[in-house]
GUVOBA-488413 format. One record per residue (C-alpha): x, y, z. Coordinates in steps of 0.1 Angstrom, whole numbers. Each point is the difference from the previous one (the first is absolute). Layout:
<recs>
REC     xx     yy     zz
REC      X      Y      Z
...
</recs>
This chain:
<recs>
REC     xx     yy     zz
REC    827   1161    573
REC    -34    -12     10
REC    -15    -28    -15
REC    -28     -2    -29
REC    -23    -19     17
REC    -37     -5     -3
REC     -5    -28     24
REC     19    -16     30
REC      2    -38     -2
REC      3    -19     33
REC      6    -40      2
REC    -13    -11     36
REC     19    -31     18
REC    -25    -13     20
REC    -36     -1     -1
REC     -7     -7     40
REC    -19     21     22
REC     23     32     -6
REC      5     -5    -35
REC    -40     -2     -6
REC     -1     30     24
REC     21     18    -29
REC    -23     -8    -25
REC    -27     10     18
REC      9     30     10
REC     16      6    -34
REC    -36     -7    -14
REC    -17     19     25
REC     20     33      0
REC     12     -2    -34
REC    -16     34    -12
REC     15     20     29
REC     39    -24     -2
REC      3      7    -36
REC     -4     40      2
REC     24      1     27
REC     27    -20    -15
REC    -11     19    -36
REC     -5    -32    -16
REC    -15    -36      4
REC     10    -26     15
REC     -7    -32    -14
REC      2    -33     16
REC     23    -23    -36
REC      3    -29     20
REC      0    -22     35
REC     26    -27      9
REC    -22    -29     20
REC     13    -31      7
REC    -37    -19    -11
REC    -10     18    -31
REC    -27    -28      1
REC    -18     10     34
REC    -29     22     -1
REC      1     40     11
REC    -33     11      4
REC      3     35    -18
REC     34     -1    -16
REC    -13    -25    -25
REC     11     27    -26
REC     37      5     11
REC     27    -19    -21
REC     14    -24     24
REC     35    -16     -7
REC     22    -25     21
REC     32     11    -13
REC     18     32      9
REC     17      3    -29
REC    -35     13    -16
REC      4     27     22
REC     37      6     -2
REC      2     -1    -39
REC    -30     24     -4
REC      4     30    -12
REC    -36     16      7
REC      8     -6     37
REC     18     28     15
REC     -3     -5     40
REC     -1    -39     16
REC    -24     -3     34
REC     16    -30     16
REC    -27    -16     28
REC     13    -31      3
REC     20      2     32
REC     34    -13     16
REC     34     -2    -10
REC      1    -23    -30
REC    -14      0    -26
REC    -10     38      4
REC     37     11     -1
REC      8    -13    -30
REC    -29     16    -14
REC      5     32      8
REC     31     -1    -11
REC     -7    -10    -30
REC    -29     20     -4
REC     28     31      7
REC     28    -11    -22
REC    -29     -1    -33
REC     -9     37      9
REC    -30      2     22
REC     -3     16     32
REC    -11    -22     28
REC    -28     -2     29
REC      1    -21     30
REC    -18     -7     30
REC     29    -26     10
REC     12      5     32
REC     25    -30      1
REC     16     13    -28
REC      4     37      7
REC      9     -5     36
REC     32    -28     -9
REC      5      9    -39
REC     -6     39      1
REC     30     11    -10
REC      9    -21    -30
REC    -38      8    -15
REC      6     35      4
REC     34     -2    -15
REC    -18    -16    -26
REC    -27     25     -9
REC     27     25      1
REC     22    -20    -26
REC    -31     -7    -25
REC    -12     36      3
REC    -36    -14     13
REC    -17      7     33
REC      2    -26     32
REC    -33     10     22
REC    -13    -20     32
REC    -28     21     18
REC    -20    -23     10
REC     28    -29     15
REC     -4     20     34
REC    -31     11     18
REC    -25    -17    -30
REC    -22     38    -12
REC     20     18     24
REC     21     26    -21
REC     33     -2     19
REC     28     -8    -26
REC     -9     27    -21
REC     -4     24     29
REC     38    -12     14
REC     12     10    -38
REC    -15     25     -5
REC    -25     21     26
REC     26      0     30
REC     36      1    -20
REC      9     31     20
REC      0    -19     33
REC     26    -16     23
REC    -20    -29     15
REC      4    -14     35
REC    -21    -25      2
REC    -24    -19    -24
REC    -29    -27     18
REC    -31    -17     -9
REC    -25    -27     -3
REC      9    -13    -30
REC    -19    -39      4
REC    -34      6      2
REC     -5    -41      8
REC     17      7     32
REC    -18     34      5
REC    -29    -18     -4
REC      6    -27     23
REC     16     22     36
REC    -27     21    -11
REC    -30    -26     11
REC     26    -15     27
REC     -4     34     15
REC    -37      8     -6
REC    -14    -31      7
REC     28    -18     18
REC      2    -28    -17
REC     31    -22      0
REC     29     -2    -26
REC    -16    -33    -20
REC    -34     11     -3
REC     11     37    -16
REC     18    -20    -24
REC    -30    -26     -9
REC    -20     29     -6
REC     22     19    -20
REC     10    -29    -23
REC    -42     -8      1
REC     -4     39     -9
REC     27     -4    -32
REC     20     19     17
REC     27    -22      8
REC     19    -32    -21
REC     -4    -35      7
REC     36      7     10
REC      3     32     17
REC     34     -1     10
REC     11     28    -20
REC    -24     24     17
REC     -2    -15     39
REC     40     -7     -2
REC      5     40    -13
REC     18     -6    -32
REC    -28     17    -23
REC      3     31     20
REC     37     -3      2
REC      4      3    -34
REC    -21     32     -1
REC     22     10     28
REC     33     -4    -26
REC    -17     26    -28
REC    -10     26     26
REC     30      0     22
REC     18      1    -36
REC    -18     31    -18
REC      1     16     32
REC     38      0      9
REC     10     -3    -36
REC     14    -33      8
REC      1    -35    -14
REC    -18    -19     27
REC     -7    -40     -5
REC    -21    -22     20
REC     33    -19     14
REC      8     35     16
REC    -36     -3     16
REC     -7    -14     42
REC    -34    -19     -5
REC    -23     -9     26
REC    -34    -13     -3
REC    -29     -4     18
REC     -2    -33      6
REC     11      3     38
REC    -27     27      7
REC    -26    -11     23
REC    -36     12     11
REC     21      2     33
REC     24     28    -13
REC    -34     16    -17
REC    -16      8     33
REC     35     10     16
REC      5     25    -29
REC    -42     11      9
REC     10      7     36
REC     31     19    -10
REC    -18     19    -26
REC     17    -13    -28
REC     -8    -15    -30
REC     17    -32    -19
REC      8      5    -38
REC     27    -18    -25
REC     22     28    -11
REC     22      5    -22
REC     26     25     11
REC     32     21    -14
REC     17     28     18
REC     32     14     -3
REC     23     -6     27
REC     23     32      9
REC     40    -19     -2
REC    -18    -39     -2
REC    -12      6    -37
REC    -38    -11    -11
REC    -25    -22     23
REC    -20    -20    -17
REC    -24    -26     11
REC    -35    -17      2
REC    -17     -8     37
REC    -27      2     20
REC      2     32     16
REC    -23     12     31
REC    -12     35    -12
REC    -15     30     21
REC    -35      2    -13
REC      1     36     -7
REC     27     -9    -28
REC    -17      5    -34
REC      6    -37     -9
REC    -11    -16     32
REC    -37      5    -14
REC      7    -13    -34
REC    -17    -33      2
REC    -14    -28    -21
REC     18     -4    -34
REC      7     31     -6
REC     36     18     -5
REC     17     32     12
REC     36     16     -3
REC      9     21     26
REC     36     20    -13
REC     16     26     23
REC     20     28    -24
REC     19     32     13
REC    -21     23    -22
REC    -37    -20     -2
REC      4     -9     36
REC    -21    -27      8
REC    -26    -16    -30
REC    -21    -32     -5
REC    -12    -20    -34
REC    -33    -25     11
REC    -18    -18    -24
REC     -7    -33    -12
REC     30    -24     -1
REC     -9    -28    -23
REC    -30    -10    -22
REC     -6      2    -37
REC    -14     37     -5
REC     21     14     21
REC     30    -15     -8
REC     -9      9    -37
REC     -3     30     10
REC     35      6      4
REC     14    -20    -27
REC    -19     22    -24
REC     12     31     18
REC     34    -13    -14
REC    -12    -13    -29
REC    -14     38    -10
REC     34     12     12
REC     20    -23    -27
REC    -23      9    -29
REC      4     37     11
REC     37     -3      0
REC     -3    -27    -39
REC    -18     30    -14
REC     24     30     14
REC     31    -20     -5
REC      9      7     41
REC      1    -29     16
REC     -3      8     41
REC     30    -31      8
REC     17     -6     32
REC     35     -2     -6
REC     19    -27     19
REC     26     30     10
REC    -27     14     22
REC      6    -27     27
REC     27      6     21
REC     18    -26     21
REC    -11      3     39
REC      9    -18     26
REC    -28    -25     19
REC     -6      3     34
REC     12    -34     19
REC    -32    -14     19
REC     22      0     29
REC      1     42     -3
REC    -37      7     -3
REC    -13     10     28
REC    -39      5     10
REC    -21     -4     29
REC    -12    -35      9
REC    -29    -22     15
REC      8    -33     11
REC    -26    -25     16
REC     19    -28     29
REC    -15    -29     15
REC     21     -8     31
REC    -11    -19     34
REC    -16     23     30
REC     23      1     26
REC     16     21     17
REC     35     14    -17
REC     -9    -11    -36
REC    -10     31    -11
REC     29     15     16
REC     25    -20    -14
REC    -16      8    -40
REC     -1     39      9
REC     41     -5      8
REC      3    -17    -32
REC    -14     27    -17
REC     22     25     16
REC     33    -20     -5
REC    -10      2    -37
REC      1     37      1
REC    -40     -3     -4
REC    -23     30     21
REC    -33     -9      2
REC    -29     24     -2
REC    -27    -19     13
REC     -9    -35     18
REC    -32    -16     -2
REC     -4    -37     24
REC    -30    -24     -2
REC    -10    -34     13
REC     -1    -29    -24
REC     -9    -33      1
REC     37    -11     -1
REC     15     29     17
REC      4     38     -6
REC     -5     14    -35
REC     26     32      1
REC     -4     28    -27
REC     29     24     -4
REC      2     33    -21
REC     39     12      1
REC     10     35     -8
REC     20      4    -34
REC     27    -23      3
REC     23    -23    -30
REC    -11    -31    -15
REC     25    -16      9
REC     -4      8     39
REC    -35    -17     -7
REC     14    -29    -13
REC     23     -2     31
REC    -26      4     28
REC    -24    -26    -19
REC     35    -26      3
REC      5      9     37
REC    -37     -9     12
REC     -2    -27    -21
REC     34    -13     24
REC    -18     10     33
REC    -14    -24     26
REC    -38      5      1
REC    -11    -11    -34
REC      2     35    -12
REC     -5      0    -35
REC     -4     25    -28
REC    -37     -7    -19
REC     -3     33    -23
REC     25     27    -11
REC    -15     31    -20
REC     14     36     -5
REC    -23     29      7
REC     -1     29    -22
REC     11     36     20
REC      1     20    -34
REC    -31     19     14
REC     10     -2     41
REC     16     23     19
REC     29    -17     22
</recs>
């Protein structure tokens, strides 16, 4: 039975730059929000954790530092947590659920290692659990997984998903600068953290990786189950390499499904051909790319953070719940919908490969690192040689081959006589190549 209600309460957690972004866009778009949810939404009240500091335009929200005022408030019928991490936005939300009221999140962290137990927790408390905008910032792509391409049978799910690390291969390719100033001027641009670990070392987009490989193969993927590479180890060197091979660098994150090996799932740099639709995504900007057997092949671009267009998407869901409040049909994901699958060892995928050597230039070196290669079961497609300071700088693009045949090469030349050493490893996309 649908609910007699004449306006939909929201209690914010957060009042950072999404959060104000919310009310914002709340503000700004309120006439055309209300008529399509066919009511108003009103913002009751905002958990902060400094009441006291000033918020130049939200001076008239009520501002509390304890969630129970949010939890124990019966005008509030949907909580907008904003604050981030694991704890203590869990326990929030959980909280938030157990009293009734449906919840939106922008929380990656959570979603991707606590998924399940949240949706089994919106199912139990009859409220909605709804995360739009923890992947791909504005970027509709959860709701488009739930709902826009249900009928499919995906094979492979990949994207820019960090758009600090977009940002940063993106001016080491165009204006070839090196690894440390791209990441001076993206923390002096506010695009990166004092500490940018989690973006340069991959986690942020490997737990984006975890809720798209999981709506797409209807499995519970975690970020343990996720192989994580950064870019720390990628030079201006392997930039103009990738140039004269027609590729492009970019950090993606990557799920296909493996025919017999189960579901391959990782985060890397990856050399791309640069007539694949995300090789000219560039800046801070996102894009999905999803391959299904009945859409075929499809991409999702748009900004990936900020507070407008994150907003954007939190309010998509946030319209979504009060739809469902008012209609009594809540849209929930049920925990049953997740299937167990099998992960794909890192020691099964298999990929194409680029690997940069410095060895000594003399005769028989080379020779002896092309053998190695072989004995590890390892064809390669291509051999580039150049004179270096200290030697000969090799560059080496295999055919598909194992991961763990890579691994086994890299060990042989490492034992060789010649100072042969491995400097670089990165797998090249051939999703769009033919051979």
């Amino acid at each position: 039975m649908a609910m007699e209600k004449t306006v939909i309460g929201l209690g914010l957690l957060g009042l950072g730059t999404v959060g104000t972004g919310v009310v914002q866009v709340l503000r700004d778009n309120a006439r055309e929000i209300d008529r399509k949810v066919g009511a108003p939404i009103a913002i009751k009240k905002a958990l902060v954790h400094n009441a006291a500091k000033e918020r130049p335009g939200l001076e008239d929200l009520e501002l509390v530092t304890d969630i129970d005022a949010i939890v124990n408030d019966p005008e509030i019928d949907i909580v907008v947590e904003l604050m981030g991490g694991i704890a203590p936005a869990k326990e929030y939300m959980l909280r938030a659920m157990a009293a009734g009221k449906s919840v939106v999140t922008a929380n990656k962290d959570v979603v991707a290692q606590h998924g399940l137990e949240m949706f089994g927790a919106a199912v139990k408390n009859g409220v909605d659990f709804l995360f739009e905008a923890s992947v791909g910032g504005g970027i509709p792509i959860i709701t488009t997984f739930k709902q826009c391409l249900t009928a499919n049978r995906f094979t492979e799910v990949m994207g820019i998903v960090n758009g600090t690390t977009n940002y940063m291969l993106t001016k080491m390719t165009n204006e070839s600068m090196d690894y440390d100033v791209a990441l001076k001027e993206a923390q002096a641009e506010g695009y990166a953290e004092a500490d940018p670990t989690a973006d340069v070392g991959g986690l942020d987009a490997a737990r984006k990786a975890a809720i798209l490989a999981s709506l797409a193969f209807n499995t519970h993927i975690t970020l343990e189950d996720v192989q994580v590479e950064g870019i720390t180890n990628v030079s201006a060197v392997d930039i103009e390499y990738a140039r004269k091979l027609d590729y492009v660098v970019k950090l993606l994150a990557i799920a296909r499904r493996v025919e017999g090996r189960g579901i391959d799932v990782r985060v890397h740099p990856t050399f791309l051909t640069k007539d694949h639709p995300l090789a000219s995504v560039n800046g801070v900007f996102n894009a999905i790319f999803v391959r299904g057997n009945a859409i075929g092949d499809a991409m999702f671009y748009g900004r990936g953070a900020g507070g407008r267009p994150t907003a954007s998407a939190v309010i998509a869901d946030v319209v979504e719940a009060a739809r469902g409040i008012l209609t009594d049909s809540r849209s929930r994901i049920n925990p049953e919908f997740f299937e167990p699958k099998q992960i794909c060892p890192i020691e099964e995928t298999e990929s194409r490969y680029y690997l940069r050597l410095r060895m000594d230039d003399r005769p028989g070196v080379l020779g002896s690192v092309a053998t190695a290669f072989g004995w590890a079961g390892v064809s390669l497609k291509s051999v580039l040689q150049r004179h270096v300071d200290d030697g000969a700088e090799v560059v080496i693009v295999t055919h598909t081959t194992k991961h763990s045949s890579i691994v086994a090469a890299s060990q042989s030349v490492a034992a060789l006589p010649g100072n042969a050493r491995v400097c670089s490893v990165i797998r090249v996309d051939k999703s769009l190549e033919n051979g």
